[in-house]
C-alpha positions in Angstrom: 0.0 0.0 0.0 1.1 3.2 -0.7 1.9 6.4 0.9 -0.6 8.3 -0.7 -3.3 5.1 -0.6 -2.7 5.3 3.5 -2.9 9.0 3.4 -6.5 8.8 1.5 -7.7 6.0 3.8 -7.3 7.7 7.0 -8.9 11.0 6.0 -11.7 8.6 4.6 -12.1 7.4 8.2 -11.4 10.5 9.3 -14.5 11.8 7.6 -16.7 8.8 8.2 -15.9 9.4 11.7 -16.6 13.6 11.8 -19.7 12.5 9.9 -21.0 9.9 12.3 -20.2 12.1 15.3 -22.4 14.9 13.5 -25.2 12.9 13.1 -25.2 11.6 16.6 -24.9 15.0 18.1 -27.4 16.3 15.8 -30.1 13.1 16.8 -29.1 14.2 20.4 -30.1 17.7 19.9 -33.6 16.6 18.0 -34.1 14.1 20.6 -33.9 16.4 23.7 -35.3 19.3 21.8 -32.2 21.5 22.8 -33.2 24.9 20.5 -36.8 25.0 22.1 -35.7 24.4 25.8 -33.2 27.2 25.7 -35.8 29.6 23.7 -38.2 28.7 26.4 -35.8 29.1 29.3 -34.5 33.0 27.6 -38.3 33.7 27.2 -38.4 33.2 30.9 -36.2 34.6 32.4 -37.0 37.7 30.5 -40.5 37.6 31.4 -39.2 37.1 35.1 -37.3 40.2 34.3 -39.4 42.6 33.1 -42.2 41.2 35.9 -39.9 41.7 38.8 -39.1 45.5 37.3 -43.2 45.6 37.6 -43.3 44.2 40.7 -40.6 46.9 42.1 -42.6 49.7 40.3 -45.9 48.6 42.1 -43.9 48.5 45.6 -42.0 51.5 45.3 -42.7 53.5 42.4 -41.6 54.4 39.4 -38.2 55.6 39.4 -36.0 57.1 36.1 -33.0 54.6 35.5 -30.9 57.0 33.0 -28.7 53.7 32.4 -27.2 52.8 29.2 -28.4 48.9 29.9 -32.2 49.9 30.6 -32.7 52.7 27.9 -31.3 49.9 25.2 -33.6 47.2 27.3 -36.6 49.4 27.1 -35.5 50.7 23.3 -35.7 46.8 22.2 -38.5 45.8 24.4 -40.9 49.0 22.7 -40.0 48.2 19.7 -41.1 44.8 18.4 -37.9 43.7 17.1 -38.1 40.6 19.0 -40.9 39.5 17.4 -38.1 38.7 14.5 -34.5 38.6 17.1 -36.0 36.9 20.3 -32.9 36.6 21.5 -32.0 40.1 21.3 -31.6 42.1 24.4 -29.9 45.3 25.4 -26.7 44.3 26.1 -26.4 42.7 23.0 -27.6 45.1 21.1 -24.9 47.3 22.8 -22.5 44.8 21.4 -24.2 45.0 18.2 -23.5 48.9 17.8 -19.9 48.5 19.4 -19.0 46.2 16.3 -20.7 48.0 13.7 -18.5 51.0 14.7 -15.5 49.2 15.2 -16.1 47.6 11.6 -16.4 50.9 10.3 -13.4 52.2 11.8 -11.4 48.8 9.9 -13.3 49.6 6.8 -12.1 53.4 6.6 -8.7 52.2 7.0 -8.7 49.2 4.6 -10.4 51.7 1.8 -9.0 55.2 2.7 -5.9 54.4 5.2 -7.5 57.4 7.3 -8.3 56.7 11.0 -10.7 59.8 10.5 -12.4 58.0 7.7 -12.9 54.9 10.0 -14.3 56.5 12.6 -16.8 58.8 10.4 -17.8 55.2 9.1 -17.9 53.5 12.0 -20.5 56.4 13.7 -22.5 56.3 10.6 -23.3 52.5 10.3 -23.7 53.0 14.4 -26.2 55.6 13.9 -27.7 53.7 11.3 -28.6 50.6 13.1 -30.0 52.4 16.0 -32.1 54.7 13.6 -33.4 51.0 12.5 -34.7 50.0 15.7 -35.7 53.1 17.3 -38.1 54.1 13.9 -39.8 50.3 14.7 -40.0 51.9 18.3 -41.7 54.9 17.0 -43.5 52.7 14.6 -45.4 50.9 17.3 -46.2 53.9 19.6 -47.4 55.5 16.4 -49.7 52.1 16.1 -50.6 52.1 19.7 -51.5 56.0 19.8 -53.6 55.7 16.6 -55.5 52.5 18.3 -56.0 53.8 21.2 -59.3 55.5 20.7 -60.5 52.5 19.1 -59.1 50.6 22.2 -61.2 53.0 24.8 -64.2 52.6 22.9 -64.6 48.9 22.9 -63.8 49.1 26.7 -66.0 51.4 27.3 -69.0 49.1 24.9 -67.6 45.6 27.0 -68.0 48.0 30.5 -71.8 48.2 29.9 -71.9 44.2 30.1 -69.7 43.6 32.6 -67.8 44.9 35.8 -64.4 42.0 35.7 -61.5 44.2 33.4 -60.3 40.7 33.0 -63.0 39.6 31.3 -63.2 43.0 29.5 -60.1 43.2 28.5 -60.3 39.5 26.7 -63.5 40.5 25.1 -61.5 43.6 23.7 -58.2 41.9 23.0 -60.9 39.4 20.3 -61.5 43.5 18.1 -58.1 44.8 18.7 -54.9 44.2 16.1 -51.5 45.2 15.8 -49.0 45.9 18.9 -52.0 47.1 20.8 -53.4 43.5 21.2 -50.3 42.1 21.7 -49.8 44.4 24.9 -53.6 42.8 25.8 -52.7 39.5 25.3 -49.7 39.4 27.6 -51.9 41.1 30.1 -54.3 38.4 30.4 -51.5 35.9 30.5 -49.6 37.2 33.2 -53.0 38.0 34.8 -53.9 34.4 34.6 -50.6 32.9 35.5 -49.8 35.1 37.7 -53.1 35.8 39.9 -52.1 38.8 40.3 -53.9 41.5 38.1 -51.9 44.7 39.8 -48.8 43.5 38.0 -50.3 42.2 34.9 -51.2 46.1 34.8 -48.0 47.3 36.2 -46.3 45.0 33.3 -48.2 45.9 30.7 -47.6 50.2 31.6 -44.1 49.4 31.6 -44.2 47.6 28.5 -45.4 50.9 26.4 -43.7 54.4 25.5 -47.0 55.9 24.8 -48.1 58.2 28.2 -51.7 58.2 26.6 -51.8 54.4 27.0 -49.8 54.4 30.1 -52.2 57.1 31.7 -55.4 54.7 30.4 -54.1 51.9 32.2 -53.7 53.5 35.6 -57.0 54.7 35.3 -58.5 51.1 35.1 -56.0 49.9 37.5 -57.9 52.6 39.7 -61.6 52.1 38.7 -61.0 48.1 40.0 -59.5 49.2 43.3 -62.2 51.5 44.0 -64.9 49.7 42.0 -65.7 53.5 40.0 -68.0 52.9 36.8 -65.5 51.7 34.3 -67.7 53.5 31.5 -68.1 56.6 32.6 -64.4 57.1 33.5 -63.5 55.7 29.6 -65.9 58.6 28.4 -64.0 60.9 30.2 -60.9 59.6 28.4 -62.1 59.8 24.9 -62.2 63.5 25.3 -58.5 63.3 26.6 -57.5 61.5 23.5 -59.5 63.9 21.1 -57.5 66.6 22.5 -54.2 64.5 22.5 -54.7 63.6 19.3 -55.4 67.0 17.8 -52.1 68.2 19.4 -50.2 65.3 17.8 -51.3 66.3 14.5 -50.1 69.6 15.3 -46.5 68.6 16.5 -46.3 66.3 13.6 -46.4 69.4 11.1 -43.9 70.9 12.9 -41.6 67.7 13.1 -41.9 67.7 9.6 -41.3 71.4 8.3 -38.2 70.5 10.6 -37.0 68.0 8.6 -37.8 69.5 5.4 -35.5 72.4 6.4 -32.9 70.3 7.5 -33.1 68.7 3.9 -33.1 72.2 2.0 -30.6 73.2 4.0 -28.1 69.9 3.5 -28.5 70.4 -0.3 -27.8 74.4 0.0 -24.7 73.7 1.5 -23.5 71.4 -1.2 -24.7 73.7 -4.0 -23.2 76.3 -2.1 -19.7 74.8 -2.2 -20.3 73.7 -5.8 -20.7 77.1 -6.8 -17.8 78.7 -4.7 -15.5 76.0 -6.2 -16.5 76.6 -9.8 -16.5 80.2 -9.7 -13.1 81.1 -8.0 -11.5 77.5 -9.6 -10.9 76.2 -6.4 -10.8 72.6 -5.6 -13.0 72.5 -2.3 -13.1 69.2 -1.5 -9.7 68.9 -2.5 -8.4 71.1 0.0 -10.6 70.1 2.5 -9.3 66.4 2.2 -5.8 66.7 1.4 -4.8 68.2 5.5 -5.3 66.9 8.3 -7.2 70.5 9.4 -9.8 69.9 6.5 -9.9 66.1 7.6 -11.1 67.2 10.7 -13.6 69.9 9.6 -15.3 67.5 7.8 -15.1 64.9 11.0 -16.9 66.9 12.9 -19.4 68.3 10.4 -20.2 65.2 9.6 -20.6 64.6 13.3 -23.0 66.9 13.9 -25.1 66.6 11.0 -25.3 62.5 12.4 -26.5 63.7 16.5 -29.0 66.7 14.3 -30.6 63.8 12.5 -30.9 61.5 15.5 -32.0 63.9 17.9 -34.8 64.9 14.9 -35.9 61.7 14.5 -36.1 61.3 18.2 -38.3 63.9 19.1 -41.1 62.4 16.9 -41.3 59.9 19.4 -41.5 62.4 22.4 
């Protein structure tokens, strides 16, 4: 037998062996349903999470935590994503965003060999992803704030019939749609497995952006603690929301005669520098990327102009 006969043999077994310890681990993994166990324990202890947060709301308040951790925690909790990523959570979302800008920074270099360049990459494909996930955010409070009149009015029509919220918030959840009855439907479930329907209220305000919502719920948290008339405190709301309403329309002109201006004035600038350049002959860009002081100009232009369009897109949320 020869040398290279031996050779092929033993990666033959070799492979017949990485095969056959594949396939075992893989029947293994079928068998004791691995993937579904550790989905259902993350689900858990997440739930477990947010319900203790509830439960420390309900004992001693609520108090602002201005943490990193808990303002990406609520950001990815708010906004659906984990509908699609339920594995997602705020610290690895953090991570997330720490190697999207460190990838930029690697990409400048490799393309431009300028650390500037990097960096300018790096915060742009930062601010992109978070842009992502905070317009789903703003996406589902938009959803929730335009259902929530709808939402009042079937409580208030279920009310006349009955004087148990659970049982009129699962005759609403069967006419609601959209994030708004997914915020119902975790109610009742916590309410049910947890016999407790305080913090399946507490959970479910602390599960939503929207102050209208937030501001409904306490209200019916309070009409079953003092056993108030459930339909003539939702009347009382539906004005509230007419007016809230009429005030978002407003505030959504402005938001967008904001952004409008912010897009006039982006392509004014670059005309603006066009022009200069081809009237006096000068190279702008040229000069303003071939030192270090014109590097850094545009750095912190660009910069800027990033936090401006954040902070815009932000306060739509507000």
């Amino acid at each position: 037998m020869t040398t290279d006969t031996r050779l092929l043999l033993a990666w033959s077994i070799f492979a017949i062996m990485t095969f056959l310890l594949f396939a075992t681990i893989h029947k293994k993994w079928r068998e004791k349903d691995v993937w579904n166990t550790l989905k259902k324990r993350y689900i858990d202890t997440a739930d477990a999470k947010k319900r203790s947060e509830a439960a420390f709301a309900k004992m001693y308040g609520t108090i602002e935590n201005t943490s990193l951790y808990y303002r990406m925690d609520r950001l990815i909790l708010t906004s659906g994503i984990r509908k699609y990523l339920p594995w997602l959570t705020g610290e690895r979302y953090l991570l997330i965003l720490a190697g999207a800008f460190l990838a930029g920074i690697f990409e400048g270099i490799a393309w431009k060999g300028n650390l500037l360049v990097g960096l300018f990459l790096g915060a742009v494909q930062t601010a992109v992803l978070f842009l992502l996930v905070f317009a789903m955010a703003g996406r589902t409070y938009n959803e929730i704030e335009d259902a929530t009149s709808v939402f009042v009015s079937i409580l208030s029509n279920h009310a006349k019939s009955s004087t148990d919220i659970v049982t009129i918030m699962r005759e609403t959840e069967r006419s609601m749609d959209g994030p708004l009855q997914q915020l119902i439907r975790q109610f009742l479930l916590d309410a049910e497995r947890t016999g407790n329907v305080d913090l399946a209220f507490d959970y479910m305000k602390e599960s939503t952006d929207n102050r209208q919502l937030q501001t409904i719920l306490v209200n019916l948290k309070n009409c079953m603690h003092y056993q108030a008339n459930y339909e003539e405190v939702l009347s009382q709301m539906m004005g509230q929301i007419a007016a809230s309403l009429s005030a978002r329309e407003e505030r959504k002109n402005i938001l967008f005669s904001m952004k409008l201006t912010l897009v006039v004035i982006s392509i004014a600038s670059a005309f603006i520098v066009w022009v200069i350049g081809k009237g006096l002959d000068i190279q702008v860009m040229a000069i303003l990327t071939g030192n270090m002081i014109g590097q850094i100009i545009l750095f912190v232009t660009g910069i800027l102009y990033l936090f401006v369009v954040v902070k815009l897109f932000g306060t739509d949320k507000q």
